[in-house]
N, C-alpha and C positions, 0 to 999 in steps of 0.2 A: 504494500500500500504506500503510493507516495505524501508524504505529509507536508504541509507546508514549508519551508526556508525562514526561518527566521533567526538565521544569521546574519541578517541586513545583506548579505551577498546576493546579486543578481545570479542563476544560474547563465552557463555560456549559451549562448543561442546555438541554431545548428548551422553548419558550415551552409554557407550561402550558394547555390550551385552558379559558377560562374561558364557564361555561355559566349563564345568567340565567334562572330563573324569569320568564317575560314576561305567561303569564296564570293564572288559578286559575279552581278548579271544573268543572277536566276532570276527565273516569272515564275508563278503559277498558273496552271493548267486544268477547266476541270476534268474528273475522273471520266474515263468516254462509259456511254451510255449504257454498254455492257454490265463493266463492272458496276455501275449502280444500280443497277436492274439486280446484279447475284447479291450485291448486299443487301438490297429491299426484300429480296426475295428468300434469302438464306442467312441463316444467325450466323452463320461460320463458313468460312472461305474451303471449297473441295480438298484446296491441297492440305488446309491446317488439318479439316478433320480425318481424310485419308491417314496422315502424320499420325494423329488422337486415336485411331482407329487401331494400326497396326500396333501404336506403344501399347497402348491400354487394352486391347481386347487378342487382338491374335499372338501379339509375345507370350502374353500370360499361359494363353493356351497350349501354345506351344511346350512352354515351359513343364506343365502339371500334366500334359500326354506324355514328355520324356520322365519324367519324375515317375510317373505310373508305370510306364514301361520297365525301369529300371528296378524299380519294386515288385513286378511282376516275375522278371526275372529271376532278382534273389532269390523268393517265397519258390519259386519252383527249384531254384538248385537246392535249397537249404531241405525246403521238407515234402517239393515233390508236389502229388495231386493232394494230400492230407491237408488237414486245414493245420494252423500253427497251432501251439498249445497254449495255453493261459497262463501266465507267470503266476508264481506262489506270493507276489508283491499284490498283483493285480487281485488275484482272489482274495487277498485279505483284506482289503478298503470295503470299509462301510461304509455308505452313504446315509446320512441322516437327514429328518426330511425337519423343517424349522430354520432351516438357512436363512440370510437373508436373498433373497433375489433381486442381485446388482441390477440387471438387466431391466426391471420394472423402476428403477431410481431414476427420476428427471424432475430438474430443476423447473418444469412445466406443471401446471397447476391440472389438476386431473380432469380428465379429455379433452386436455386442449393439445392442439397438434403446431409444428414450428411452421412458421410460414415460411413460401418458396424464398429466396430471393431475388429481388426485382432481377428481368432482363429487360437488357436494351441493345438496340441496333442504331442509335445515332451514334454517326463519328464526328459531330458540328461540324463546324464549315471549313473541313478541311481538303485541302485540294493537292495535286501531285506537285511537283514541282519539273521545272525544267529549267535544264543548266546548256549554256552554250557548245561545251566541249564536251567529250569524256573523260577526260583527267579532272575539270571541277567535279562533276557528278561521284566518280571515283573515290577525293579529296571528304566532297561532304559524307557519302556512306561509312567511310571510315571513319569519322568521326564522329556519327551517329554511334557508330559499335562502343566506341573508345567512350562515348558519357556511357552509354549503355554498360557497361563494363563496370563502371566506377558508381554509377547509383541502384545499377537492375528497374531502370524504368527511364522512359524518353518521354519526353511531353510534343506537342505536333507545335507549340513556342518556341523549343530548343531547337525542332527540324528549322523553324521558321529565322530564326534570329542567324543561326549558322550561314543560312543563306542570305544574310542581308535585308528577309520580307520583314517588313514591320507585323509583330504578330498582333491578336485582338485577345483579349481577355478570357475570353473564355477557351482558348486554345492552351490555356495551363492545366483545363480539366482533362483532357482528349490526349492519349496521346499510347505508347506500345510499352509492354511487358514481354515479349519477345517479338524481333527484328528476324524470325523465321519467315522467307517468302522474298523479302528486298530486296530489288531486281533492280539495273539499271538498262533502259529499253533507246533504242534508237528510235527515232521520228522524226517526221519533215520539219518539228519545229527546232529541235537539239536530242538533248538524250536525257529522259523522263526517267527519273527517281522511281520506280512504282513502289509504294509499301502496304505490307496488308491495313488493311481497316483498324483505323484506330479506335481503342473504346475509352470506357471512362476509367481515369487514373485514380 
């Protein structure tokens, strides 16, 4: 529990994130009508959740089919088609019934159930960027990794200020927790930043 300071000392504030213009004669661009068609249409970008799909649901599987196999194996060299036998530890645990039951314990008031958490699919008004050459475009993604590195979160501000754009206020809300997807794309206007959809920070 933190208590109050009544040391007369101010606590230190927190390191201030300081943001460097690194290249100039970027515009923004808006996202073509595609991609905002799949973000209207879709909470999560094909490639993240294909990504989310395999970490989370087919490794796992994978995982617990080889684990199985491998236990399958033993159990047949060890004792064959016989079932195993029952440890003299195992047969002697008593269970008694008056426990408490953890699993019924919530800090929720009885039948009440925890609410979802809000989603959203706004990225406010954020737009791609476009940089004249490919060595700026190059210059800013890497420097997007490099805050990204040092705080584990980007704001679509810091995209904005690195490039020179004056950002607007609300662009400190909006902004990425992973930089998976960042592409830098050629076009007739220069060569476009695309980053996935930024959410709320």
């Amino acid at each position: 529990m933190d208590l109050p300071n009544k040391s007369g000392e101010n606590p230190s504030p927190a390191p201030k994130r300081e943001i460097k213009p690194v290249i100039s004669g970027a515009t923004q661009v808006s996202r073509p009508a595609t991609r905002r068609f799949l973000d209207f249409v879709f909470a999560e970008s094909p490639r993240n959740l294909g990504a989310k799909i395999g970490r989370d649901v087919i490794l796992p599987r994978l995982k617990a089919a080889g684990e199985e196999a491998v236990n399958s194996f033993l159990h047949g060299m060890l004792w064959g088609n016989s079932a195993r036998p029952m440890s003299n530890m195992v047969q002697g645990t008593v269970l008694r019934a008056g426990g408490v039951q953890y699993h019924n314990v919530s800090s929720l008031p009885a039948g009440a159930t925890a609410a979802p958490a809000p989603q959203t699919t706004s990225h406010g008004n954020y737009q791609d960027i476009v940089c004249p050459t490919q060595q700026e475009a190059e210059i800013l993604l890497a420097n997007l990794y490099d805050t990204f590195n040092q705080y584990r979160v980007v704001a679509v501000a810091d995209l904005y200020e690195m490039a020179r754009i004056k950002p607007s206020p609300s662009d400190n809300a909006f902004g990425w927790t992973s930089l998976d997807g960042a592409r830098i794309v050629k076009s007739r206007d220069g060569y476009v930043l695309e980053m996935p959809r930024p959410s709320v920070i």
